[in-house]
PALUMBA-483397 format. One record per residue (C-alpha): x, y, z. Coordinates in steps of 0.05 Angstrom, whole numbers, padded with zeros to 5 digits, always signed. Layout:
XYZ;...
# end
This chain:
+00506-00710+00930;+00436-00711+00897;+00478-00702+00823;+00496-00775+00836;+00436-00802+00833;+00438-00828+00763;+00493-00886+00775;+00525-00912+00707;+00532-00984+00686;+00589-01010+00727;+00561-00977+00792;+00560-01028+00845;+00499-01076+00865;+00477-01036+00929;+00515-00965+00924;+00534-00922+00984;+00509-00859+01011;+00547-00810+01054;+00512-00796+01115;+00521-00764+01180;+00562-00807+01246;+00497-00818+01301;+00512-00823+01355;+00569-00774+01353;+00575-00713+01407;+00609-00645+01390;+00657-00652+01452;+00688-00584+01483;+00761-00575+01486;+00750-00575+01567;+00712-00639+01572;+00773-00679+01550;+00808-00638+01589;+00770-00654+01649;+00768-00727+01634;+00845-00733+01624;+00852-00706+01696;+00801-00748+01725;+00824-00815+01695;+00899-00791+01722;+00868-00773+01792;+00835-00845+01789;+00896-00879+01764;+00934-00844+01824;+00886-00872+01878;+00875-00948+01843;+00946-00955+01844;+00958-00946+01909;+00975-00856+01927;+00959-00841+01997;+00917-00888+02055;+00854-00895+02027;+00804-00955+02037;+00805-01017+01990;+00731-00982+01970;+00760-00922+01946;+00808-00964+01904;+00760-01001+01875;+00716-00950+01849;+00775-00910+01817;+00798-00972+01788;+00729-00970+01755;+00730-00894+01743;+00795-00905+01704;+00766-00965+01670;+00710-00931+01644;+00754-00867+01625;+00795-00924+01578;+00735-00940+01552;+00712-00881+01538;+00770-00849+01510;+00772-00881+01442;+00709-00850+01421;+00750-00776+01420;+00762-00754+01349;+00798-00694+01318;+00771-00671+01249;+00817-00626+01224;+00786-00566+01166;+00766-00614+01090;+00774-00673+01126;+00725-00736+01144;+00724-00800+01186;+00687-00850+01159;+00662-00892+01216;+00662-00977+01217;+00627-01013+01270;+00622-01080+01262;+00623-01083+01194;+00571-01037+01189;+00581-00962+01163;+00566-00916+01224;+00562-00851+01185;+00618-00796+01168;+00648-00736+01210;+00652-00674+01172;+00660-00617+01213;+00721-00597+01241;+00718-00604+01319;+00725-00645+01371;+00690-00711+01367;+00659-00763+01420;+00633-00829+01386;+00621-00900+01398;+00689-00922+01416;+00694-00992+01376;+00692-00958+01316;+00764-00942+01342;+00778-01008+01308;+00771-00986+01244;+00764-00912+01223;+00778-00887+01155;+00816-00815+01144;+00789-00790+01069;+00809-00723+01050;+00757-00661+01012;+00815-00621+00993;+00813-00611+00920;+00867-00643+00883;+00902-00649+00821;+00914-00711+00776;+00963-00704+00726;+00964-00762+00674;+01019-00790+00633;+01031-00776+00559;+01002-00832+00538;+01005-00845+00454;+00945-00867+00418;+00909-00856+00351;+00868-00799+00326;+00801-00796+00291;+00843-00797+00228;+00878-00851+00253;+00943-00809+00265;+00990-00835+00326;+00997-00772+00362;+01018-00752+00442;+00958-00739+00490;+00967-00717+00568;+00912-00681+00613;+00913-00655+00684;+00849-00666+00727;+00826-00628+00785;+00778-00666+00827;+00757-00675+00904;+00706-00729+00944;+00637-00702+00952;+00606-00765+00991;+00661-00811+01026;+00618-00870+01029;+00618-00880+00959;+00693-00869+00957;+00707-00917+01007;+00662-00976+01001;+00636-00975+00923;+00702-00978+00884;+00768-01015+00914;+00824-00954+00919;+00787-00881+00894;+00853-00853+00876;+00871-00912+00829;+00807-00910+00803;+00808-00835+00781;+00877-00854+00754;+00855-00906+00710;+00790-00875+00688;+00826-00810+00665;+00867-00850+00625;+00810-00882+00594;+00768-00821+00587;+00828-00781+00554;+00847-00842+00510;+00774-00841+00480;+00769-00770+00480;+00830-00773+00435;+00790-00823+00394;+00735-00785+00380;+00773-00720+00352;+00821-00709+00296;+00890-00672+00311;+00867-00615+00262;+00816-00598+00233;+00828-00595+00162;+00760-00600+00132;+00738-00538+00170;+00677-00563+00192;+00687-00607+00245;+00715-00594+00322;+00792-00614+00329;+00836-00631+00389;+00884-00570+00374;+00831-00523+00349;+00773-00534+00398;+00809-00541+00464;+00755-00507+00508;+00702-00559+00477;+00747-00619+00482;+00761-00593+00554;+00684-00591+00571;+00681-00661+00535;+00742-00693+00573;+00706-00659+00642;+00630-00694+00622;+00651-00756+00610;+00701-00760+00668;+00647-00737+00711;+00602-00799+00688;+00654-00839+00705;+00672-00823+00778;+00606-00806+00808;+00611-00888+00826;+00668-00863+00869;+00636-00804+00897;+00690-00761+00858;+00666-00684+00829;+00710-00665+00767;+00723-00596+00781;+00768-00580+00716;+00791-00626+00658;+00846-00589+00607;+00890-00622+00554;+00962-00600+00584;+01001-00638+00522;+00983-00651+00446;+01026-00668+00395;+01041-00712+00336;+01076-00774+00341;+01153-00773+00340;+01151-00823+00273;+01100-00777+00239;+01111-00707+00262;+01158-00668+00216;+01115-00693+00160;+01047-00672+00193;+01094-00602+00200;+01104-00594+00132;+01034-00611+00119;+01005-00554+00170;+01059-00502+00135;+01036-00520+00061;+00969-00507+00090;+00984-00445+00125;+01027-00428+00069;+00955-00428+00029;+00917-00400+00068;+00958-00340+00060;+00959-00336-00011;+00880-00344-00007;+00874-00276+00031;+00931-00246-00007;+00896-00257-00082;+00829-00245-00050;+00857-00179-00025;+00892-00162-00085;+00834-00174-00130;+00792-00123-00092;+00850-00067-00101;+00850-00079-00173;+00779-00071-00175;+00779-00009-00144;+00839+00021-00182;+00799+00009-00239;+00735+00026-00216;+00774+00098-00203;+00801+00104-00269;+00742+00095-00300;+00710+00148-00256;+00765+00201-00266;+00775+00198-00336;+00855+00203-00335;+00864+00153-00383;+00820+00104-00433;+00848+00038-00433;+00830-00011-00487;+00808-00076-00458;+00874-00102-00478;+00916-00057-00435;+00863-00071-00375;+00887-00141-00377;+00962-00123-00376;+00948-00075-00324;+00915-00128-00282;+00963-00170-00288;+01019-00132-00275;+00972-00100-00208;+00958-00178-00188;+01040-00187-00196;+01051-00138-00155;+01003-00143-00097;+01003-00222-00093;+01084-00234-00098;+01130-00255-00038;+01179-00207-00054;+01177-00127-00072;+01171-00124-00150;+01224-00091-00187;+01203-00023-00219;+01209-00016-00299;+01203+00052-00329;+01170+00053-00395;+01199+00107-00437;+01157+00093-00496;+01092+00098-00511;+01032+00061-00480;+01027+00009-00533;+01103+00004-00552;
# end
């Protein structure tokens, strides 16, 4: 809870801390138990079982009374859960610990059940624009849990709505901030960058929820694409560029064989070419070595220079 310290703007006025239920009791299994079968036994003699003196009656009518009283204040915890205790308006503390619980009954009147399981929020594929101003299709998944139930139950209205709508928010600016590709090959991207946008996406979430006592556990990009209206045209754009990037490493590959095949003639002395026939052999070489399909062979019968 101490990484919540630093509250951002829209924190409320006079935030919340989680803090432990006093008075509460860790009650044994056999004390409730015990007082079940008491408050029965009194209930049996105030009502009238056997001959007994008006006295008696009394007194187990006030045994029993008190037992009434005093059962509200059992509570059952159950393993990642919490009761967030009201009393009068006033918050009473939280129960973390699974057990059995005695506390002040009249905060029977109003006890609030908050879950620390870790959970997942899966957000709608929302459409928005780009850095580049491209319309494209954005969704994320969240994984998240309550670290201090206070927070999450008196600083912000309804938690769960609120880590709804600020995902949302976080993933539309997110989407803002990046371009779909990066195409100047300098910059992070939304497609090319997804464990940076991911650590981006988890950062600013985080900022946002700590008002909420929420801890972002994971935030991943689970859908990215281009707009319907726009996306075969942004696919024929990524192919022309793939398209180039090929012939890039093909021509740079091929120049460096021709080099070499040169380099070796040269070396070996099996033949003295005249800088004209260098040039036809390179380009014939580059031909060969940068075309899309397997050249077909030509057998010179003449001479070199015929």
């Amino acid at each position: 809870m101490s990484d919540l310290a630093n509250l951002p703007a829209f924190a409320p006025r006079e935030p919340h801390q989680q803090r432990a239920a006093a008075p509460a009791w860790r009650c044994p299994a056999v004390v409730a138990v015990a007082l079940a079968a008491v408050a029965l036994a009194a209930a049996a003699i105030a009502l009238g079982a056997g001959s007994l003196s008006s006295t008696i009656r009394i007194a187990a009518a006030a045994v029993l009374g008190a037992a009434a009283l005093a059962a509200p204040g059992f509570v059952v915890v159950q393993p990642n859960e919490s009761r967030v205790l009201i009393l009068f308006g006033r918050y009473a503390g939280t129960l973390t610990e699974a057990r059995l619980w005695w506390v002040n009954p009249f905060t029977a009147l109003l006890r609030k059940h908050v879950s620390l399981r870790v959970r997942n929020f899966q957000s709608e594929r929302i459409k928005v624009n780009d850095a580049s101003g491209n319309p494209i299709e954005i969704a994320a998944v969240v994984v998240w849990r309550v670290i201090d139930t206070a927070r999450a139950v008196f600083d912000v209205e309804n938690f769960e709505e609120f880590v709804r709508v600020q995902s949302e928010t976080a993933v539309r600016h997110l989407a803002n901030e990046y371009p779909y590709d990066d195409y100047s090959q300098d910059s992070p991207s939304l497609r090319g960058n997804s464990a940076e946008v991911g650590d981006g996406l988890q950062a600013e979430l985080q900022s946002r929820l700590q008002t909420a006592g929420i801890e972002v556990l994971e935030a991943r990009l689970t859908h990215l694409a281009y707009a319907p209206e726009i996306a075969e045209v942004m696919l024929r754009r990524q192919q022309a560029e793939a398209i180039l990037a090929a012939r890039r490493t093909m021509v740079a590959g091929a120049v460096g064989l021709v080099h070499m095949a040169l380099a070796q003639l040269a070396e070996s002395d099996l033949v003295d070419l005249d800088p004209e026939r260098k040039a036809s052999m390179v380009s014939n070489l580059m031909v060969v070595l940068s075309g899309d399909h397997s050249p077909t062979p030509v057998i010179n019968t003449g001479s070199l220079y015929s």
